[in-house]
C-alpha positions in Angstrom: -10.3 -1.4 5.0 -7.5 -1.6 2.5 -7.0 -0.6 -1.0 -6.7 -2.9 -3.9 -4.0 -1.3 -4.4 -2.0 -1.5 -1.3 -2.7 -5.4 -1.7 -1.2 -5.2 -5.4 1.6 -3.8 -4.1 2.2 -6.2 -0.8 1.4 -9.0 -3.6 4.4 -7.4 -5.8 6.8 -7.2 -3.6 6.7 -10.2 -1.5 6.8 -11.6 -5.2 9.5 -9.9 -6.1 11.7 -11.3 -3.4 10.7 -14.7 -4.0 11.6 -14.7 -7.5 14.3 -13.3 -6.8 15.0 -16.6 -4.4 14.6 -18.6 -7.0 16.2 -17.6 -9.7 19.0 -17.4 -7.4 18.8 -20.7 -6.5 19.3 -21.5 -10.7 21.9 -19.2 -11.3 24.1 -20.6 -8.3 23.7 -24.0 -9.8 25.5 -22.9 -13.2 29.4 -22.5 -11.8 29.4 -19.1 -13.0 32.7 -17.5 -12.6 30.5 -13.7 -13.6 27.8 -11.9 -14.6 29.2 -9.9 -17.1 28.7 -10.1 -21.0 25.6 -13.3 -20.7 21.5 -12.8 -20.5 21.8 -15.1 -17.7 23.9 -12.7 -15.4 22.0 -9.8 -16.6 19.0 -11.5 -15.7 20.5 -12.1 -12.0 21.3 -8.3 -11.4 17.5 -7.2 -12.7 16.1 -10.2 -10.0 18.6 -9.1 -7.4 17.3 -5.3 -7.7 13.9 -5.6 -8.0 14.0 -7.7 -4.5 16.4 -4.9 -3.1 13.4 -2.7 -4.3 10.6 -4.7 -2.3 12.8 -4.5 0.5 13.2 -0.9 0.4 11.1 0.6 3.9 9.5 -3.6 4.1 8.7 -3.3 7.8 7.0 0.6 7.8 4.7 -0.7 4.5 3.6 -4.4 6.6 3.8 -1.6 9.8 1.0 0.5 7.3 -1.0 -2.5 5.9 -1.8 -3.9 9.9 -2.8 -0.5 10.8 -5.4 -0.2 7.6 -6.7 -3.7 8.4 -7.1 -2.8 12.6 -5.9 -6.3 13.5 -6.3 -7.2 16.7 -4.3 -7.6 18.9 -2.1 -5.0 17.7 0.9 -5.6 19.7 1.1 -9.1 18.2 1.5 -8.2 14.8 3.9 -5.1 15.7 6.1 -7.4 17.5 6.1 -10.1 14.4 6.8 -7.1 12.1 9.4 -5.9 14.5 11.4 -9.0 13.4 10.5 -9.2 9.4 11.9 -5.8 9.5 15.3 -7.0 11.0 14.9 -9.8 8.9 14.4 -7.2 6.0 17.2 -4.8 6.8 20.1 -7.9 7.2 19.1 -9.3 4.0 18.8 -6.5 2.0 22.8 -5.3 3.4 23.8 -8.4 2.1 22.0 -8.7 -1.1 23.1 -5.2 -1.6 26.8 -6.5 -0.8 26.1 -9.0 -4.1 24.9 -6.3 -5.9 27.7 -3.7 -5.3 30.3 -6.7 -6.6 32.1 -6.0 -10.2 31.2 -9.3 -11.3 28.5 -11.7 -9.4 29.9 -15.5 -9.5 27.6 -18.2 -9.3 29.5 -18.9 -5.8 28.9 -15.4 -4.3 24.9 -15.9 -4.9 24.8 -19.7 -3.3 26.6 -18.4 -0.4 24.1 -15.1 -0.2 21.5 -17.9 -0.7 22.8 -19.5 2.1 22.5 -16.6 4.6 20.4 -17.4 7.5 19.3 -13.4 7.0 17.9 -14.3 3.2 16.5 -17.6 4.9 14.6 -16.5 8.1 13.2 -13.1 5.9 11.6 -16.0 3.3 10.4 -17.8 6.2 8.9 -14.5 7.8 7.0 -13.8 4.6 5.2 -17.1 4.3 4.1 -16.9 7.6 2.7 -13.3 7.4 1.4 -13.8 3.9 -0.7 -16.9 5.0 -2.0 -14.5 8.0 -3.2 -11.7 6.1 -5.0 -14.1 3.6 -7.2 -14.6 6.7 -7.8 -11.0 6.8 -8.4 -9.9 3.1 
């Protein structure tokens, strides 16, 4: 069995990287030449690290969560997680790229939007998500 807790916290984070998706997605759209000095920019940095912060050890928590559940077969879900962390690991390095930037243009984040890392992890997360509401 698995904590409501443990839940709360796979809830949070795969949330946190969505959002963090999104609000991409409207920030790119504004042909902003920087972060710096707006509420909007501000705004991107705070999304961009709380979904660096969900990724932070993504495949050993999903790794934790199947093991508390006992799905079967195990192999399965181990191999699946195998590639969300990959997944994980790519898109964080380049979100952390963004992040480590003086000034984030509205360019840099379409273009980190654009990465197939950022894409497939998204993809990933639907797909396991969907699979453990089965199991909850």
């Amino acid at each position: 069995m698995i904590s409501a807790e443990v839940l709360a916290e796979l809830t949070s984070r795969i949330n946190n990287i969505e959002e963090a998706y999104e609000y991409m997605l409207a920030y790119a759209s504004q042909g902003l030449s920087s972060d710096q000095g707006t509420d909007t920019g501000r705004q991107a940095r705070e999304f961009l690290g709380r979904c660096n912060t969900a990724l932070n050890g993504f495949g050993q928590f999903l790794t934790d969560v199947i093991e508390r559940l006992g799905l079967e077969p195990a192999a399965a879900y181990r191999a699946f997680i195998g590639v969300i962390d990959r997944d994980a690991r790519d898109a964080q390095a380049a979100l952390q790229l963004v992040l480590a930037q003086p000034a984030i243009s509205s360019q840099l984040v379409d273009n980190l939007n654009a990465s197939i890392h950022l894409r497939a992890l998204l993809t990933d997360l639907f797909l396991i998500d969907e699979v453990l509401k089965a199991h909850r």
